[in-house]
N, CA, C and O of each residue as an XYZ file, in Angstrom:
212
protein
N     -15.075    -21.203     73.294
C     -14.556    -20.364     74.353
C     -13.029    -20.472     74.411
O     -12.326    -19.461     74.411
N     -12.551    -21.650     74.458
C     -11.220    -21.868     74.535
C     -10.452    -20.929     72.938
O      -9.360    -20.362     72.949
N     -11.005    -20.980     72.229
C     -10.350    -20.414     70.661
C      -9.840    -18.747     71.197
O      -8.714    -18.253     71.254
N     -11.409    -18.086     71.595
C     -11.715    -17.197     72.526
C     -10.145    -16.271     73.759
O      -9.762    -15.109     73.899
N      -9.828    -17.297     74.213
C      -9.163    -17.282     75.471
C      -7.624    -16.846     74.891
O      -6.907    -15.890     75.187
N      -7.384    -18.251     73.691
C      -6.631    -18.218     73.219
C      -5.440    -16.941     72.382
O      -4.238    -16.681     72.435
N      -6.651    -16.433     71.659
C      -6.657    -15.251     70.627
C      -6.686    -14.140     71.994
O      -6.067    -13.083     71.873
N      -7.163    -14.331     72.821
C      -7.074    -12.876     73.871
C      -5.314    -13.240     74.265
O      -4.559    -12.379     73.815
N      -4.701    -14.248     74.940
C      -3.554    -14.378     75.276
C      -2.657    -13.917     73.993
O      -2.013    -12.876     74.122
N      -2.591    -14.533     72.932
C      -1.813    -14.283     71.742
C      -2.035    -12.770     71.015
O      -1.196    -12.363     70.211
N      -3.061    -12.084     71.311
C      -2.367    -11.036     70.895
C      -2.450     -9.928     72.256
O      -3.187     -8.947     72.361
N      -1.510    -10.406     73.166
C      -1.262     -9.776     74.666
C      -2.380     -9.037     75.017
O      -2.009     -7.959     75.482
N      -3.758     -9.158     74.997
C      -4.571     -8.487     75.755
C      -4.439     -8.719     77.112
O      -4.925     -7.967     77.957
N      -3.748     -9.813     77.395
C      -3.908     -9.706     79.105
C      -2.795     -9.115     79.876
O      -2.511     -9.147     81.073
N      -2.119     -8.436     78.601
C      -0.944     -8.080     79.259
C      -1.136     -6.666     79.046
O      -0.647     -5.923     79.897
N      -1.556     -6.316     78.385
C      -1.867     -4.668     77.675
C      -3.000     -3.815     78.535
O      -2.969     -2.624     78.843
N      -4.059     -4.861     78.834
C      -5.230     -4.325     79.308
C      -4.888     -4.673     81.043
O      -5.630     -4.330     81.963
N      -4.071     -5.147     81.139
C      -4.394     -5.890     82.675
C      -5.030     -6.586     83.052
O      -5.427     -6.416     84.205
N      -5.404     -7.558     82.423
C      -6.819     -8.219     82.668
C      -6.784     -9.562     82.541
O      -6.061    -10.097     81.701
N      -7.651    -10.322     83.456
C      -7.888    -11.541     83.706
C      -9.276    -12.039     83.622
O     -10.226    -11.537     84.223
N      -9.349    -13.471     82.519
C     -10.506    -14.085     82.483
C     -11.039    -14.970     83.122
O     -10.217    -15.762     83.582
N     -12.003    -15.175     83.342
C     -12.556    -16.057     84.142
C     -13.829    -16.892     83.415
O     -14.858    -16.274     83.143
N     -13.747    -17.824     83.221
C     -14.642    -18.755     82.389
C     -15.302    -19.739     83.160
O     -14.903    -20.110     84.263
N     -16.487    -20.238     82.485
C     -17.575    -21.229     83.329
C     -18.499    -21.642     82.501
O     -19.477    -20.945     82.229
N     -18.293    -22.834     82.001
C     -19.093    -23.392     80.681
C     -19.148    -22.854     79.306
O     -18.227    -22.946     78.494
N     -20.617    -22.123     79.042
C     -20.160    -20.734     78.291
C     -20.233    -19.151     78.603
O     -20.764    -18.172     78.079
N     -19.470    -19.397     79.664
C     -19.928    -17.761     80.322
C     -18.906    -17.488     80.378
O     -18.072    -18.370     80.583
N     -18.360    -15.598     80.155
C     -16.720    -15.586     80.883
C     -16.982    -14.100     81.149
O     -17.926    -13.506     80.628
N     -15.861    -13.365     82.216
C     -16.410    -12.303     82.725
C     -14.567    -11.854     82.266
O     -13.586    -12.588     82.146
N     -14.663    -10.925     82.168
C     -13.063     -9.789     81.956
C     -13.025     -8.978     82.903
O     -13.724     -7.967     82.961
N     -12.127     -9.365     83.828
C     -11.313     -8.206     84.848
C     -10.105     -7.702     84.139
O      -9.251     -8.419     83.618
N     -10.115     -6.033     84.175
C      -9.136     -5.705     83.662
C      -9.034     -4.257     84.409
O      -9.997     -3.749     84.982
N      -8.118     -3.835     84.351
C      -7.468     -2.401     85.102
C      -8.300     -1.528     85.339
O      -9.216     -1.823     84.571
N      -8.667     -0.459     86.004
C      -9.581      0.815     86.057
C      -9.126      1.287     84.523
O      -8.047      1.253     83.931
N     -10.767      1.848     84.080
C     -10.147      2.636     82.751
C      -9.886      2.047     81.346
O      -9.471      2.672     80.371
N     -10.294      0.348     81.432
C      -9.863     -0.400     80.583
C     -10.854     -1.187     79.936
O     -10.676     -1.816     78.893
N     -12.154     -1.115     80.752
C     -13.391     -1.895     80.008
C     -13.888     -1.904     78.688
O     -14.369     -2.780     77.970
N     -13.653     -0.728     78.559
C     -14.651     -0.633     77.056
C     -13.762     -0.628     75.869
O     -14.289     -0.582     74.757
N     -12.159     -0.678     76.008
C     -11.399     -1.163     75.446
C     -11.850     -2.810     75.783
O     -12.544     -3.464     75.005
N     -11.577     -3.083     76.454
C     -11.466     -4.606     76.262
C     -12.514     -5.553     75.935
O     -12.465     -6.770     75.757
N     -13.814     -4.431     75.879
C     -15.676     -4.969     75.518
C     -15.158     -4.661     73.636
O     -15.188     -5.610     72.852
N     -14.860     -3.686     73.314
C     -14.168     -3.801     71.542
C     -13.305     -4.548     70.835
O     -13.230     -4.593     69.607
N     -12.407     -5.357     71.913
C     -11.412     -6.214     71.488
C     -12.608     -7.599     71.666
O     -13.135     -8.096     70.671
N     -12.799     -7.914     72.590
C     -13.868     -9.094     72.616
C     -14.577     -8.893     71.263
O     -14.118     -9.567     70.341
N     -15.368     -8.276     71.051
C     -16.154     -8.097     70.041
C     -15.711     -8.271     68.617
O     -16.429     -8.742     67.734
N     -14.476     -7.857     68.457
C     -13.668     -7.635     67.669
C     -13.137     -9.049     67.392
O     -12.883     -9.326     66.220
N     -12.962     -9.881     68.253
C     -12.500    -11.381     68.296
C     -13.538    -12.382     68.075
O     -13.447    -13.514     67.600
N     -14.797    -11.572     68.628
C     -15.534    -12.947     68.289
C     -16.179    -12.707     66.924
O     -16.904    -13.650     66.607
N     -16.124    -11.638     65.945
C     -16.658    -11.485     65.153
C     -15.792    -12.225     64.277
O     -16.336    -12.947     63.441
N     -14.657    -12.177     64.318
C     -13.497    -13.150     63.522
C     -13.542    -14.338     63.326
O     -13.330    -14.942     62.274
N     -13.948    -14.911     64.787
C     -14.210    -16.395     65.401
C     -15.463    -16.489     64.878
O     -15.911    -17.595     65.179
N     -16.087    -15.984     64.368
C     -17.687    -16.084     63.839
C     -18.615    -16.369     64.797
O     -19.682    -16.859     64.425
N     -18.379    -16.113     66.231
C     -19.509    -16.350     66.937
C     -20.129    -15.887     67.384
O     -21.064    -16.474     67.929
């Protein structure tokens, strides 16, 4: 999760999308701007497929 978090900060998704994570063991939820979800459900996806998980 932390690798996760990481790779979202470094390539400015939280700055691009507006959005803030929220994590809890292995769970994490993405708040991000009106209009911005399903961008930011493709970037997740997109990251963890990298991260191999």
């Amino acid at each position: 999760m932390r690798r996760f978090v990481l790779a979202w900060k470094t390539l400015g998704l939280q700055r691009s999308l507006g959005s803030r994570i929220v994590t809890y063991e292995y769970d994490l939820v993405i708040l991000c701007n009106t209009g911005k979800a399903e961008e930011a459900l493709l970037r997740l996806r997109e990251i963890m497929r990298k991260l191999k998980c």
